[in-house]
DOPAMAR-456451 format. One record per residue: x, y, z of N, C-alpha, C in turn; residue number from 0; residue in three letters. Coordinates in Angstrom, 2 decimals. Example, Ala and Ser with C-alpha at 12.3 -4.5 7.8 and 13.67 -1.06 7.14 Angstrom:
> 13.19	-5.69	7.80	12.30	-4.50	7.80	13.20	-3.30	7.80	0	ALA
> 12.85	-2.25	7.08	13.67	-1.06	7.14	12.90	0.03	7.87	1	SER
This chain:
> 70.71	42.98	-94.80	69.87	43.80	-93.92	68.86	42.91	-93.34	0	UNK
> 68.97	42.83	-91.95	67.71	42.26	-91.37	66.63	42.63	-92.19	1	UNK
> 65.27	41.45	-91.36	64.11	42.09	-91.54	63.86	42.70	-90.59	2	UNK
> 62.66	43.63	-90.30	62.08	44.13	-89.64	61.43	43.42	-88.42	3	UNK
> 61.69	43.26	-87.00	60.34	42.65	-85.91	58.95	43.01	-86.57	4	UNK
> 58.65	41.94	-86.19	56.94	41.77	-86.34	56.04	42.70	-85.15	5	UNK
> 55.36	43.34	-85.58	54.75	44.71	-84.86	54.29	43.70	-83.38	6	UNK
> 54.05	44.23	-82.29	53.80	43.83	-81.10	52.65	43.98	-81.11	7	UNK
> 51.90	42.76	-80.57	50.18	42.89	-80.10	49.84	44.13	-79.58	8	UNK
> 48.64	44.72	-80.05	48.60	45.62	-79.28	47.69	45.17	-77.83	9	UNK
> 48.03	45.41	-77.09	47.21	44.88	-75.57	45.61	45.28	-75.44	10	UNK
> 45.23	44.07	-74.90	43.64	43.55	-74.67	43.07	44.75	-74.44	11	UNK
> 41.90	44.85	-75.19	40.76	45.94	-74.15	40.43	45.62	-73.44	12	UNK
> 39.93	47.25	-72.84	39.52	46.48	-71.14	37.84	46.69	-71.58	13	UNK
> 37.31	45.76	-70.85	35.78	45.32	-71.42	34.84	46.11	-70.90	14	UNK
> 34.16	46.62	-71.29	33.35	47.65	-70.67	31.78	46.98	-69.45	15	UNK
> 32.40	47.01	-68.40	30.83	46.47	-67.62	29.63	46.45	-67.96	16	UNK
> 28.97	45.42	-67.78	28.09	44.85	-68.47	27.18	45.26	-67.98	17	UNK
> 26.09	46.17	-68.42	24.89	46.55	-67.91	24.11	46.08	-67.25	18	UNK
> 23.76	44.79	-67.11	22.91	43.91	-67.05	23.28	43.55	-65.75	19	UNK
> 24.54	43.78	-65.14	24.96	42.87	-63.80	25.08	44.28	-62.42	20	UNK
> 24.61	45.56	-63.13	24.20	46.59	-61.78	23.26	46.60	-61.37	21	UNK
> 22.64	47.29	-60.14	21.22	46.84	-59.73	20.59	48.27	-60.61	22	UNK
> 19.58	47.90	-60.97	18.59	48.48	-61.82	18.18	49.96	-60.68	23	UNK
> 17.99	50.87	-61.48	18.04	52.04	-60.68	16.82	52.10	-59.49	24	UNK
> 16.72	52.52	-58.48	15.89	52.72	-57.72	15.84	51.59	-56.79	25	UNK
> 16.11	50.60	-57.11	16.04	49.47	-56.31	16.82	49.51	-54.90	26	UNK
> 16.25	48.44	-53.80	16.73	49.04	-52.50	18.30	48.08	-52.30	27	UNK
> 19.10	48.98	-51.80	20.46	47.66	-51.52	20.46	46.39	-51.31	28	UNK
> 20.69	45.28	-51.66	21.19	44.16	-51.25	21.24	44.02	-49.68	29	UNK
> 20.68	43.09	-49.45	20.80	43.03	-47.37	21.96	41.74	-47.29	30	UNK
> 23.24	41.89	-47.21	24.18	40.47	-47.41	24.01	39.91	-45.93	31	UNK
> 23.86	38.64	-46.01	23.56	37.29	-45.16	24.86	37.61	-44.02	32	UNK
> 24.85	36.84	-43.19	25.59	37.08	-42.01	25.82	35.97	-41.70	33	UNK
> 26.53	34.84	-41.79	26.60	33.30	-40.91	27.24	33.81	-39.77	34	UNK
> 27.69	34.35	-39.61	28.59	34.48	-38.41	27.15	34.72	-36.86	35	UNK
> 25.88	35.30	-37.50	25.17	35.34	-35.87	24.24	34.44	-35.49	36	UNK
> 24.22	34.50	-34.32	24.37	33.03	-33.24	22.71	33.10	-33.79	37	UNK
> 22.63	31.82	-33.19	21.40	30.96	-33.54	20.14	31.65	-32.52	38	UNK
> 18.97	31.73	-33.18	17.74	31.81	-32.01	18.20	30.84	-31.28	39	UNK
> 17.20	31.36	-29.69	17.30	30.06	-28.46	16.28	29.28	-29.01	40	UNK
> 15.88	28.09	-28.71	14.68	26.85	-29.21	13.73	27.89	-27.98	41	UNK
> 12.94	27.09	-28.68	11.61	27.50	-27.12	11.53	26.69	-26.49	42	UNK
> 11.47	27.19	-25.45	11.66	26.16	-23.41	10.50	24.53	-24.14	43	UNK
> 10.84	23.83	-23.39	9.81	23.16	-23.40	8.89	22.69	-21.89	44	UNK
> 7.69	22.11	-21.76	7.54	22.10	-20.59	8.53	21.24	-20.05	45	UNK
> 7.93	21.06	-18.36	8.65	20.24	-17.35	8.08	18.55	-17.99	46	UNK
> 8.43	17.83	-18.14	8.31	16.42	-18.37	6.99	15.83	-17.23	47	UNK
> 5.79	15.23	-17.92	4.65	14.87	-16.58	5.11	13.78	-15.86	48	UNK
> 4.35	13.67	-14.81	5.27	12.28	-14.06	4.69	11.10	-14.18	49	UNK
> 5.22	10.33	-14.32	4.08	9.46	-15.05	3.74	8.81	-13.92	50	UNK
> 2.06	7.82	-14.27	1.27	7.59	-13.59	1.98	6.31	-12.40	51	UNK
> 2.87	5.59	-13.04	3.45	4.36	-12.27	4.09	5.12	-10.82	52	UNK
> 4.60	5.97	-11.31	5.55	6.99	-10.06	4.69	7.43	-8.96	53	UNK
> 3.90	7.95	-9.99	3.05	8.63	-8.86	2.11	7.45	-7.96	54	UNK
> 1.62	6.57	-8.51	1.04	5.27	-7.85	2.38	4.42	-6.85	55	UNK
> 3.43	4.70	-7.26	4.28	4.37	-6.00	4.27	5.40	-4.80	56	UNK
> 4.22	6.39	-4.99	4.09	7.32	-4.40	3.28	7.35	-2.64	57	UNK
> 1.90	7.44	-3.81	0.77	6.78	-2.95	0.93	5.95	-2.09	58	UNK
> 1.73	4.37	-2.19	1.91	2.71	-1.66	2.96	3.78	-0.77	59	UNK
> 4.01	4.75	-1.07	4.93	4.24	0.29	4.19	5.22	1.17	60	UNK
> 3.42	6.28	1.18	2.59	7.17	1.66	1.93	6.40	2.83	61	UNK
> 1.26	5.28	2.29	0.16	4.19	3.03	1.05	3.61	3.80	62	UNK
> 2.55	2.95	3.40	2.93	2.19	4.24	3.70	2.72	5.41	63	UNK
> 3.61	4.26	5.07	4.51	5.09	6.00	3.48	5.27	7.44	64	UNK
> 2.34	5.30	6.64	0.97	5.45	7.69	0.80	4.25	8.45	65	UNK
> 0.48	2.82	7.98	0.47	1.47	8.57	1.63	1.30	10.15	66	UNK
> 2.87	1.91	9.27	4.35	1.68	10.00	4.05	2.59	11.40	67	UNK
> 3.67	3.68	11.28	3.44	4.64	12.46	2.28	4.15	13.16	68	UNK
> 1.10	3.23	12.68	0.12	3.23	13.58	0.40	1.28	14.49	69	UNK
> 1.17	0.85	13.74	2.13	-0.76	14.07	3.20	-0.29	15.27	70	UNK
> 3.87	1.06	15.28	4.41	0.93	16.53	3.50	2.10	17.67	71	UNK
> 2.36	2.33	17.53	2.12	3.15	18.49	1.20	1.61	19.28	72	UNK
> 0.89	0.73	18.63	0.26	-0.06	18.69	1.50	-0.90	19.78	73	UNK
> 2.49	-1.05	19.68	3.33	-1.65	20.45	3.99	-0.71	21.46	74	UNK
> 3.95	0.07	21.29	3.97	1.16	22.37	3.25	0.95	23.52	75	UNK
> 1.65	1.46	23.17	0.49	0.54	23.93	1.02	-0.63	24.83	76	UNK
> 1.44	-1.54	24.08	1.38	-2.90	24.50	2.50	-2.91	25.57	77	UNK
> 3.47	-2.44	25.38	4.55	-2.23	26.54	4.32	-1.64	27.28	78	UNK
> 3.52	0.20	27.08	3.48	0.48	28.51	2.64	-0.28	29.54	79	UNK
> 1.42	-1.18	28.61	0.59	-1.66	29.67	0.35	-2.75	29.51	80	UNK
> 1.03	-3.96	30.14	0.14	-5.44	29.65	-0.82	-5.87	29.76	81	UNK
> -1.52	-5.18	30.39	-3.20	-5.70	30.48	-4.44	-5.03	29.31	82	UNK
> -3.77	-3.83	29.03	-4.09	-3.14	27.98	-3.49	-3.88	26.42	83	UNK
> -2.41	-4.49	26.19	-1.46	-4.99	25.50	-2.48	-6.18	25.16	84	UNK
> -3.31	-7.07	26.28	-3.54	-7.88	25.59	-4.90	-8.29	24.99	85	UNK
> -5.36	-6.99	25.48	-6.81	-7.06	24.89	-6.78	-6.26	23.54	86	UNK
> -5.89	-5.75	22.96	-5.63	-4.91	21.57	-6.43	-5.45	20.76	87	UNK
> -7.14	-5.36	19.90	-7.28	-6.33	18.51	-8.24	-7.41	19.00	88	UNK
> -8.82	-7.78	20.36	-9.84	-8.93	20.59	-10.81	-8.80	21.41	89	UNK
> -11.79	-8.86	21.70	-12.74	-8.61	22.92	-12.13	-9.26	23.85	90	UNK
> -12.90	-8.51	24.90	-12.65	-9.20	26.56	-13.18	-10.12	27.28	91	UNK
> -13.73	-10.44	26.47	-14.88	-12.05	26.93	-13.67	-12.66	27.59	92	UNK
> -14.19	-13.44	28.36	-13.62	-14.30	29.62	-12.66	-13.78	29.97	93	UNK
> -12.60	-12.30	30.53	-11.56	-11.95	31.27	-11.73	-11.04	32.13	94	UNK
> -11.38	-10.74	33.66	-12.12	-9.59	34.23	-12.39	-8.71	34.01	95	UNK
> -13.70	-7.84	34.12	-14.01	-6.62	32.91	-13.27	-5.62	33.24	96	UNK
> -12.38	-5.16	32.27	-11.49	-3.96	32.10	-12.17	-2.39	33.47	97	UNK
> -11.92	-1.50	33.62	-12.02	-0.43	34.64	-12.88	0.22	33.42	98	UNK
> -13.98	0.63	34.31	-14.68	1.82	34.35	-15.27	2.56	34.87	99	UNK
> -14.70	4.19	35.16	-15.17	5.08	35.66	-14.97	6.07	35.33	100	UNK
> -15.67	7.26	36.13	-15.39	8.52	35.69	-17.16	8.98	35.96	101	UNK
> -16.77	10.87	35.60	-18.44	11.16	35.62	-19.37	11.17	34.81	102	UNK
> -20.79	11.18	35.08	-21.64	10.67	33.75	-22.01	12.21	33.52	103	UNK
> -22.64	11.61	32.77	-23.91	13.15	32.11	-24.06	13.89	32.93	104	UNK
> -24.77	12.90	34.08	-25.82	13.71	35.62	-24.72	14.30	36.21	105	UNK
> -23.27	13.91	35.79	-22.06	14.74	36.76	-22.47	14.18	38.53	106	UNK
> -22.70	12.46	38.09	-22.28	11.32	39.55	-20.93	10.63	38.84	107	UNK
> -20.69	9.89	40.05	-19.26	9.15	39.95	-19.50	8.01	39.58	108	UNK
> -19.15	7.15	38.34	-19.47	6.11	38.42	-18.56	4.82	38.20	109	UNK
> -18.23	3.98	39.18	-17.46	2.94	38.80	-18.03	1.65	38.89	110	UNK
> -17.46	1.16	37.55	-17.81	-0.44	37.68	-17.58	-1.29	38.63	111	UNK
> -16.45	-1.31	39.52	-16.38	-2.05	40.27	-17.19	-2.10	41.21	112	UNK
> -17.81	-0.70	41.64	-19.03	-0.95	42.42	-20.46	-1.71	42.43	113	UNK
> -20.25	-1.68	40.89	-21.76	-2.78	40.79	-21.47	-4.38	40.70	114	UNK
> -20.59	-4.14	41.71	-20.35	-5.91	41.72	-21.39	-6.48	42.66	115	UNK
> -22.31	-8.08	42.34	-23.26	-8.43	43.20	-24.43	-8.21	42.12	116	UNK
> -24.36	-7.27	40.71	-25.74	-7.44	40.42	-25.02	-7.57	38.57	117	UNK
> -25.82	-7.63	37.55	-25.63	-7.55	36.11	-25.10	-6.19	35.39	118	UNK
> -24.17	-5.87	34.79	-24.17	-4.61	33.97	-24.00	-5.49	32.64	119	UNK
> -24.85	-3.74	32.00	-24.83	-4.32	30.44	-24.10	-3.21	29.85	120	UNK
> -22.66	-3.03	29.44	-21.94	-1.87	29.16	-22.07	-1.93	27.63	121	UNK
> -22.90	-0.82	27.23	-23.43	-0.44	25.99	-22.82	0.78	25.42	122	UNK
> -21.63	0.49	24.23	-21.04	1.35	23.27	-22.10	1.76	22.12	123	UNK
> -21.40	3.30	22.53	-23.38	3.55	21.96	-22.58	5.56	21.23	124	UNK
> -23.30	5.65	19.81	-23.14	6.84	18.99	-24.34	7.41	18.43	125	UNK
> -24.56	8.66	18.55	-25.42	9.40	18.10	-25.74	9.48	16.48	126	UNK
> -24.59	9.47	15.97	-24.62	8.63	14.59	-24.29	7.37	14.21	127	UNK
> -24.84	6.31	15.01	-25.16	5.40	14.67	-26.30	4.69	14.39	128	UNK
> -26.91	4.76	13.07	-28.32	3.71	13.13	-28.41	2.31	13.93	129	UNK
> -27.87	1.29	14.07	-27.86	0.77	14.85	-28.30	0.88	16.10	130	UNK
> -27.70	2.20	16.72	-27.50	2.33	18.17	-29.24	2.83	18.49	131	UNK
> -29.82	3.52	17.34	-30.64	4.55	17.64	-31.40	3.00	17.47	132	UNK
> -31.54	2.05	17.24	-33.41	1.04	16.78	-32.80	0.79	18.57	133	UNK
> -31.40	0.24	18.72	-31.38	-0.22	19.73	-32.19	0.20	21.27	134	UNK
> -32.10	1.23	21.07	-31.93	2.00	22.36	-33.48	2.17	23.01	135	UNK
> -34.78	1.81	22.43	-35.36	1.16	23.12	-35.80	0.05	23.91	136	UNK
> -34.90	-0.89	23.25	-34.98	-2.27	23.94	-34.00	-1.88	25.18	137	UNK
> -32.95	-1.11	25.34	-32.68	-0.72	26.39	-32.90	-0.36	27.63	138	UNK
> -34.18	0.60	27.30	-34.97	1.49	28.25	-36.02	0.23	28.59	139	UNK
> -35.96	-0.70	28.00	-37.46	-1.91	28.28	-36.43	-2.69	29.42	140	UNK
> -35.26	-3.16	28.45	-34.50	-3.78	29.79	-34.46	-2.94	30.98	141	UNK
> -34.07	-1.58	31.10	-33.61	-1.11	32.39	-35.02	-0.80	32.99	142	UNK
> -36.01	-1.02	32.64	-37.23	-0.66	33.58	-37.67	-1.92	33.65	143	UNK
> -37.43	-2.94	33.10	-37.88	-4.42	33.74	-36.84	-4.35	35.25	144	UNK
> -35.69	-4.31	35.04	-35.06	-4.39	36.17	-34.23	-3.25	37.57	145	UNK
> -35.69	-2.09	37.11	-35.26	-1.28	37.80	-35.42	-1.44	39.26	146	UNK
> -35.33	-2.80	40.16	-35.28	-3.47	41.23	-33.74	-2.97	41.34	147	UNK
> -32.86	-3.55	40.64	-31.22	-3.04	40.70	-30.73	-4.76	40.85	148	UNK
> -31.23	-5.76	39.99	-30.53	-6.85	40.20	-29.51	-6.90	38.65	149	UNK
> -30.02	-5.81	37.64	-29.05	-4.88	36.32	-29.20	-4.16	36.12	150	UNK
> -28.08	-3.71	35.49	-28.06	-2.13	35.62	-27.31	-1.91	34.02	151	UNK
> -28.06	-0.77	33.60	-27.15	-0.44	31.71	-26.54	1.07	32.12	152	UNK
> -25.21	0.54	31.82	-23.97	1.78	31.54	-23.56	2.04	30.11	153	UNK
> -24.01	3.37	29.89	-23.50	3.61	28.64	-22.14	4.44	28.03	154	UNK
> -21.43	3.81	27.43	-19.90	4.52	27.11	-20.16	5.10	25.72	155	UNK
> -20.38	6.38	25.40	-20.03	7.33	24.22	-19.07	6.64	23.32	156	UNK
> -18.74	6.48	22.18	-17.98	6.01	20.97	-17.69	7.23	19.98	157	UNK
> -16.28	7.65	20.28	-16.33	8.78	19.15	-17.58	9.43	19.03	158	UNK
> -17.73	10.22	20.13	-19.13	11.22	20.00	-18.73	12.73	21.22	159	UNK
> -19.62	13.58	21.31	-19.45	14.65	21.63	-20.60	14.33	23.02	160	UNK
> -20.24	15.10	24.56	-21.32	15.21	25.14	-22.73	15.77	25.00	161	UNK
> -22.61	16.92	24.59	-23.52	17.50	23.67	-24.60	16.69	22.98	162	UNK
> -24.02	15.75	21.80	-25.00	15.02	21.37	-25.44	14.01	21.97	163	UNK
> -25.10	13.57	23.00	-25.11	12.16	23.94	-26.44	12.68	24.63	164	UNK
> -25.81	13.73	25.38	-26.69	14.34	25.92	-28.41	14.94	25.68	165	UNK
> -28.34	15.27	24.33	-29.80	15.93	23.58	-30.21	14.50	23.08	166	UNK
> -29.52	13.22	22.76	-30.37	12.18	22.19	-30.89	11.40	23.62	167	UNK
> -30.70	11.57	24.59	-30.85	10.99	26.20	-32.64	11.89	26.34	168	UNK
> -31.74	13.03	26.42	-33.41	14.00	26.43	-34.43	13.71	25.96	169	UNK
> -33.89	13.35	24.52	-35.31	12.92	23.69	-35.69	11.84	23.60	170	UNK
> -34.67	10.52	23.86	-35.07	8.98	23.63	-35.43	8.49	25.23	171	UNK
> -34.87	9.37	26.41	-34.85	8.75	27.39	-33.92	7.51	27.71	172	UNK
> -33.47	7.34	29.11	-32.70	6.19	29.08	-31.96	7.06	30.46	173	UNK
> -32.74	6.26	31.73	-32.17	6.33	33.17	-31.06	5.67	33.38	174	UNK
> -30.08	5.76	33.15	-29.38	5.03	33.78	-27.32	6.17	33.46	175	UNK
> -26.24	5.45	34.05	-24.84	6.21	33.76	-24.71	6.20	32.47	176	UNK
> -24.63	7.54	32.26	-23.97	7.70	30.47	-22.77	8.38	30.96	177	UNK
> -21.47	7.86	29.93	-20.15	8.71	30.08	-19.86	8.75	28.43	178	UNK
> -19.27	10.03	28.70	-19.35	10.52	27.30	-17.85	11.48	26.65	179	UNK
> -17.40	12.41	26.52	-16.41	12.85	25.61	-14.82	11.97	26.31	180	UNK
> -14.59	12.49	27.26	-13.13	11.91	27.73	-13.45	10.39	28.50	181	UNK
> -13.59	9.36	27.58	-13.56	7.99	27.92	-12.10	6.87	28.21	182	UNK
> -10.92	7.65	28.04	-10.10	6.96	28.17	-9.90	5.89	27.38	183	UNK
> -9.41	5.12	27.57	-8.95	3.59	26.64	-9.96	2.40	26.67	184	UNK
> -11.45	3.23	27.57	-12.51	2.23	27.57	-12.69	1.11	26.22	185	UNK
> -12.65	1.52	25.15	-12.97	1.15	24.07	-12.40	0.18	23.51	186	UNK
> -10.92	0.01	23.90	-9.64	-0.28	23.20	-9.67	-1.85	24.41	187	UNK
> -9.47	-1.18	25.69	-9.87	-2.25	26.90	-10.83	-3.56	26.26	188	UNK
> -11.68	-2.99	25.96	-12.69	-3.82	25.75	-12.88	-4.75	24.02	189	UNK
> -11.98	-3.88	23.28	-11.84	-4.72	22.20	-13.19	-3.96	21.06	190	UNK
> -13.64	-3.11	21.05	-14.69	-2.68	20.31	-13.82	-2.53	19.01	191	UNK
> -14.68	-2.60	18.01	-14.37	-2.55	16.87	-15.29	-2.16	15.82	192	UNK
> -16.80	-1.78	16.02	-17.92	-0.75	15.76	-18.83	-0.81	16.92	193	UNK
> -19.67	-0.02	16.68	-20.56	0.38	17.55	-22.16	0.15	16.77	194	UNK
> -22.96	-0.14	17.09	-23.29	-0.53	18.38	-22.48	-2.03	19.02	195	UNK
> -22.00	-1.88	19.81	-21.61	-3.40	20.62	-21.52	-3.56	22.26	196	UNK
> -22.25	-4.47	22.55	-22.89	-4.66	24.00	-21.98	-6.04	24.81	197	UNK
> -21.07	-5.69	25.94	-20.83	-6.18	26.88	-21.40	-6.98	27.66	198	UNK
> -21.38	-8.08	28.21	-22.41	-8.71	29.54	-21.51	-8.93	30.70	199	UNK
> -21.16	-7.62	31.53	-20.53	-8.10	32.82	-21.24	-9.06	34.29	200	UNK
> -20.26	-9.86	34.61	-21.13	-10.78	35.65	-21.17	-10.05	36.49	201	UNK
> -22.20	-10.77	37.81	-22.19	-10.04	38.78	-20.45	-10.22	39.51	202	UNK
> -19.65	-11.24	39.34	-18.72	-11.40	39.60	-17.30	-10.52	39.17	203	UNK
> -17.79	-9.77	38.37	-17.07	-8.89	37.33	-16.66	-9.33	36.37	204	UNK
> -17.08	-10.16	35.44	-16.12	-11.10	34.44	-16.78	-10.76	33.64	205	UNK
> -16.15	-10.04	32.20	-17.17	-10.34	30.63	-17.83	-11.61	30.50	206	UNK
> -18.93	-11.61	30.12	-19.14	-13.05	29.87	-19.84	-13.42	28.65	207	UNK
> -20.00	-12.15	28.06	-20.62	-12.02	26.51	-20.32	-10.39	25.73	208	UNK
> -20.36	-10.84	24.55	-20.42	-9.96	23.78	-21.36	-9.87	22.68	209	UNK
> -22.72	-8.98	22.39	-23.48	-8.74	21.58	-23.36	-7.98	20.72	210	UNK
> -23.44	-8.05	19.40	-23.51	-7.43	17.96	-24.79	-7.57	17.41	211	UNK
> -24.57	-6.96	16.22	-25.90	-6.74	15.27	-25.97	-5.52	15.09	212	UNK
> -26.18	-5.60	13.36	-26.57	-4.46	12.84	-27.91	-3.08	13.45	213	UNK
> -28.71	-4.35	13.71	-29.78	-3.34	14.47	-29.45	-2.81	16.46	214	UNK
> -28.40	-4.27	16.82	-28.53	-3.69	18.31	-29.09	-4.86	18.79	215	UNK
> -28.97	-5.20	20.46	-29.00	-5.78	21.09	-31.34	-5.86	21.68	216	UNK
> -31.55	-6.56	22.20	-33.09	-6.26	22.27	-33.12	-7.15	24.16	217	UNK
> -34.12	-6.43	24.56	-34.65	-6.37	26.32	-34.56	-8.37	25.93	218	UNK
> -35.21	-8.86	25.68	-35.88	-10.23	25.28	-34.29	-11.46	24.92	219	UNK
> -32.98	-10.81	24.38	-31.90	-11.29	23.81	-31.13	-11.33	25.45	220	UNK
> -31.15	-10.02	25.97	-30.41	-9.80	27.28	-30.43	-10.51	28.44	221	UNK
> -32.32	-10.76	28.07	-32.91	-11.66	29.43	-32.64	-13.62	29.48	222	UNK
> -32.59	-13.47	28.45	-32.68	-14.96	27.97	-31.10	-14.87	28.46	223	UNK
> -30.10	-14.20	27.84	-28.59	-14.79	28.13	-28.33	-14.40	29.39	224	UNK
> -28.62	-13.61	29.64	-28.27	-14.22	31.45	-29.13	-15.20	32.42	225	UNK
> -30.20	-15.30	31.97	-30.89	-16.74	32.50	-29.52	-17.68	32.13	226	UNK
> -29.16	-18.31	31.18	-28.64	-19.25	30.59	-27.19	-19.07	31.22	227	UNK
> -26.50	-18.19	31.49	-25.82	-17.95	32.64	-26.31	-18.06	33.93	228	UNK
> -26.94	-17.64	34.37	-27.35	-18.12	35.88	-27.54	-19.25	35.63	229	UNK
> -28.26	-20.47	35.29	-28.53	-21.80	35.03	-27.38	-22.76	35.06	230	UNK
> -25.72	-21.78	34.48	-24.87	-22.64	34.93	-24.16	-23.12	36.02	231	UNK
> -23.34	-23.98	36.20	-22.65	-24.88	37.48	-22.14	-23.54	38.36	232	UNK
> -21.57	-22.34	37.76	-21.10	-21.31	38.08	-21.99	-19.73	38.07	233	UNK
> -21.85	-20.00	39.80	-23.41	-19.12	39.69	-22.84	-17.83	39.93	234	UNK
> -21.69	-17.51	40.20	-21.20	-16.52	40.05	-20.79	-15.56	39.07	235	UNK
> -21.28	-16.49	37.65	-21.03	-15.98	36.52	-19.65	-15.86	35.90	236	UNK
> -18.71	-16.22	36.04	-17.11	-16.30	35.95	-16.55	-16.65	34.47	237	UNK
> -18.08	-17.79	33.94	-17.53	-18.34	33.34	-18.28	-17.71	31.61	238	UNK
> -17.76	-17.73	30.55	-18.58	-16.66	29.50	-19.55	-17.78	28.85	239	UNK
């Protein structure tokens, strides 16, 4: 007789959940994580500053764009007019004195070429100019020493308004042609390059000097240089 099989395991318990691993009563659900959602955006940042080298180039081609435009109006000039062309950039000393006319203050006609035979002293002259203002009595001394008519002082406005030409005449006095807002290319003709600055046309019509100074030209400076012109071989004055 056989033996008997050996009794069969009886199968595992099933384990009873562990207290310890539910959430404790009352407590609020679990919030489970999410990888799956997309990222915050970053925050903008500003625009990048420009830096200082850039901007200092900036500036240089700015200037040279300005230089470039005032280099060909400058040759512009010079082509439409060669007589204008070549007094650009230099006074007119020793060369026949450039045209001037037109009406003055008093609203007479006045042209230079007519005072040929005696002295003009063509005086670039501004209401804001200190200079102009010490000057402008030695003016009135010259033109009443020689108010015979053997010289005569013409005055050309410089970047100024009639208006003010006009009320500083009133009050300082000074007989003689003033021309004032629409002067034409007088200035440029003649080579000025500040003001106060004084012309010496011959009686022949020829520049034959040019006076500067901070303060202005004086009755006593005027008289002496055209003596010293008349005194030369060339009495016609021709020569500067």
């Amino acid at each position: 007789m056989t033996g008997a099989a050996p009794p069969a395991d009886p199968p595992p318990a099933l384990s009873e959940p562990r207290s310890d691993d539910a959430p404790p009563a009352g407590s609020p659900p679990a919030v489970s994580r999410s990888d799956d959602a997309p990222p915050a955006d970053p925050p903008s940042e500003p625009p990048p500053a420009v830096p200082e080298s850039r901007r200092g180039r900036a500036v240089a081609l700015v200037a040279l764009a300005v230089a470039v435009v005032v280099a060909v109006l400058v040759i512009f000039l010079s082509l439409g007019d060669p007589q204008r062309g070549a007094l650009i950039g230099r006074s007119a000393v020793g060369n026949p004195a450039p045209p001037i006319s037109g009406l003055t203050l008093a609203g007479e006609f006045f042209d230079l070429d007519d005072q040929r035979g005696r002295w003009v002293v063509v005086n670039f002259f501004a209401t804001w100019c200190p200079g102009c203002i010490t000057e402008h009595p030695e003016l009135v001394a010259f033109s009443e020493r020689h108010a015979g008519g053997d010289a005569i002082v013409v005055t050309v406005a410089f970047d100024d308004s009639p208006e003010a030409v006009r009320g500083f005449f009133e009050r300082a006095g000074g007989n003689w042609p003033v021309l004032a807002g629409n002067v034409g290319s007088v200035p440029v003709d003649y080579g000025v390059t500040a003001v106060p600055e004084t012309y010496l046309v011959s009686p022949a019509g020829f520049v034959v000097d040019k006076l500067v100074g901070a303060s202005g030209v004086t009755a006593d400076q005027l008289d002496a240089r055209i003596a010293t012109l008349e005194a030369l071989s060339d009495p016609a004055g021709t020569a500067p």
